[in-house]
C-alpha positions as CSV (number, residue, x, y, z in Angstrom):
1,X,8.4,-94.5,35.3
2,X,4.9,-92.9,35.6
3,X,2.6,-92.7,32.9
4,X,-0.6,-90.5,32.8
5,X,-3.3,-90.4,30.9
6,X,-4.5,-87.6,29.2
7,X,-8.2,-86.4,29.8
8,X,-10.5,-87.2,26.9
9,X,-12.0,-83.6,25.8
10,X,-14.6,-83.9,23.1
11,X,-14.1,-81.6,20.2
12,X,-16.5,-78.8,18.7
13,X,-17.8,-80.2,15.5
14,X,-20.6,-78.4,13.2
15,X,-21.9,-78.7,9.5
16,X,-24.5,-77.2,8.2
17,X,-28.3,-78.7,7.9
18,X,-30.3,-78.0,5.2
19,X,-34.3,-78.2,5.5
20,X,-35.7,-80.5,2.5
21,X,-38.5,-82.3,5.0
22,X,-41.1,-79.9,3.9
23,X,-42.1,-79.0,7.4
24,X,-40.2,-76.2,9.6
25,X,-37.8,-77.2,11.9
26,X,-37.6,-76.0,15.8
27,X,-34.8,-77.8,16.8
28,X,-32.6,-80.6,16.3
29,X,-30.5,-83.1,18.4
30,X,-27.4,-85.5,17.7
31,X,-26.5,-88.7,19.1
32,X,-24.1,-91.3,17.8
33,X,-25.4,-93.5,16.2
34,X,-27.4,-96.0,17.2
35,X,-27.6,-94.8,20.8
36,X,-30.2,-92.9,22.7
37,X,-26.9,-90.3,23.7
38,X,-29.0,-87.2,22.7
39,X,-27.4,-83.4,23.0
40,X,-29.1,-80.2,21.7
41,X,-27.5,-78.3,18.9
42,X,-25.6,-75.6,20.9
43,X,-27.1,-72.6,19.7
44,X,-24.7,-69.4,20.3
45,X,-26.9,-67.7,22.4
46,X,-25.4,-64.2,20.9
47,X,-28.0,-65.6,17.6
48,X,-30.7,-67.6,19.5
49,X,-34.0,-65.9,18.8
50,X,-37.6,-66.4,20.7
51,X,-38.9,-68.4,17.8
52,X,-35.9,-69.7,15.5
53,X,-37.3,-72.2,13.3
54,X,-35.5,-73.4,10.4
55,X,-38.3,-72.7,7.4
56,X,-38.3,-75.2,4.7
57,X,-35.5,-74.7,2.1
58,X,-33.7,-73.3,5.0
59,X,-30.4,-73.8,6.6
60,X,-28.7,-73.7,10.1
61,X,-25.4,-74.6,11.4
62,X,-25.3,-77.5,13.9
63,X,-22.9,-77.4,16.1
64,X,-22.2,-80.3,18.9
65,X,-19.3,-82.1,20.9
66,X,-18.2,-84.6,18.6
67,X,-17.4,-88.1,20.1
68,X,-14.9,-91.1,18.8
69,X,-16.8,-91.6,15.7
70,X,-18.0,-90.1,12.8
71,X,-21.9,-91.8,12.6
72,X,-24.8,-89.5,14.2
73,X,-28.2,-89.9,14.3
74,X,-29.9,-86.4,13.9
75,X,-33.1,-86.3,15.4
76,X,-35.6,-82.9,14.3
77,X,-38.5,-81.6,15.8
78,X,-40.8,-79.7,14.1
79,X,-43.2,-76.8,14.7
80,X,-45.8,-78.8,15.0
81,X,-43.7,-81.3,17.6
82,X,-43.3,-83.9,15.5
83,X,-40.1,-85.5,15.3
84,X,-37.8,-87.4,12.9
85,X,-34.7,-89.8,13.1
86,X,-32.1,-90.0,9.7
87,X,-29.3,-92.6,11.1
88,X,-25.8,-92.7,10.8
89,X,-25.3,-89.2,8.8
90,X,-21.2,-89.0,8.3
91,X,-20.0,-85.7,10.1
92,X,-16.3,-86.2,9.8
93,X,-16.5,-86.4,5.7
94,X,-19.6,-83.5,5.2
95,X,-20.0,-80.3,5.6
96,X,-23.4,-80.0,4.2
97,X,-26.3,-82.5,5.0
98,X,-30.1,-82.4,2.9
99,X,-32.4,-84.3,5.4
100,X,-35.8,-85.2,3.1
101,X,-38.2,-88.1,2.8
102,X,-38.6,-90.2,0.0
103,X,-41.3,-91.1,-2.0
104,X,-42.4,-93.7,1.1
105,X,-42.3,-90.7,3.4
106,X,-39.3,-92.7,5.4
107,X,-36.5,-90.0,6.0
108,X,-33.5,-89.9,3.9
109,X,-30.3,-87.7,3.1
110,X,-27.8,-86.5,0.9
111,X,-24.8,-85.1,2.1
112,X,-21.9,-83.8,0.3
């Protein structure tokens, strides 16, 4: 009897981000979490514009190859090439994810 192993194809995920950091957003990458694994949001290249930052307030869908889990680090660069981490952000349970800082200026989320 021969067995063989099916090929491990990652699937298309996306949910949608919405800008509550107070600064505008030029692009964002996801990584499970707590790895270094980054990938760009795949931006449909039908929609990508010359300068397509996400204003504050704003939204924008993500979309990525999700992995085995459901815990991703999403990782934001603003305009003015700053970045920001929020850890572990649930993709498999949320559609919607509010990334923000807190009153200590350390980056949180909701996500429903």
């Amino acid at each position: 009897m021969t067995l063989l192993a099916a090929p491990a194809f990652a699937d298309d995920w996306d949910f949608v981000l919405i800008n509550g950091s107070g600064k505008p957003i030029k692009t964002v990458e996801l990584a499970p979490a707590g790895t270094a694994t980054w990938q760009p949001n795949k931006v449909d290249p039908e929609f990508k514009k010359e300068d397509a930052t996400t204003k504050v307030g704003g939204r924008m869908t993500v979309h990525f190859d999700k992995g085995p889990g459901c815990r991703y680090d999403v990782k934001a660069t603003f305009a003015d090439g700053a970045t920001s981490t929020w850890s572990a952000i649930n993709v498999c349970d949320n559609a919607y994810v509010t990334i923000r800082y807190n009153a200590a200026g350390t980056p949180t989320f909701t996500a429903n």
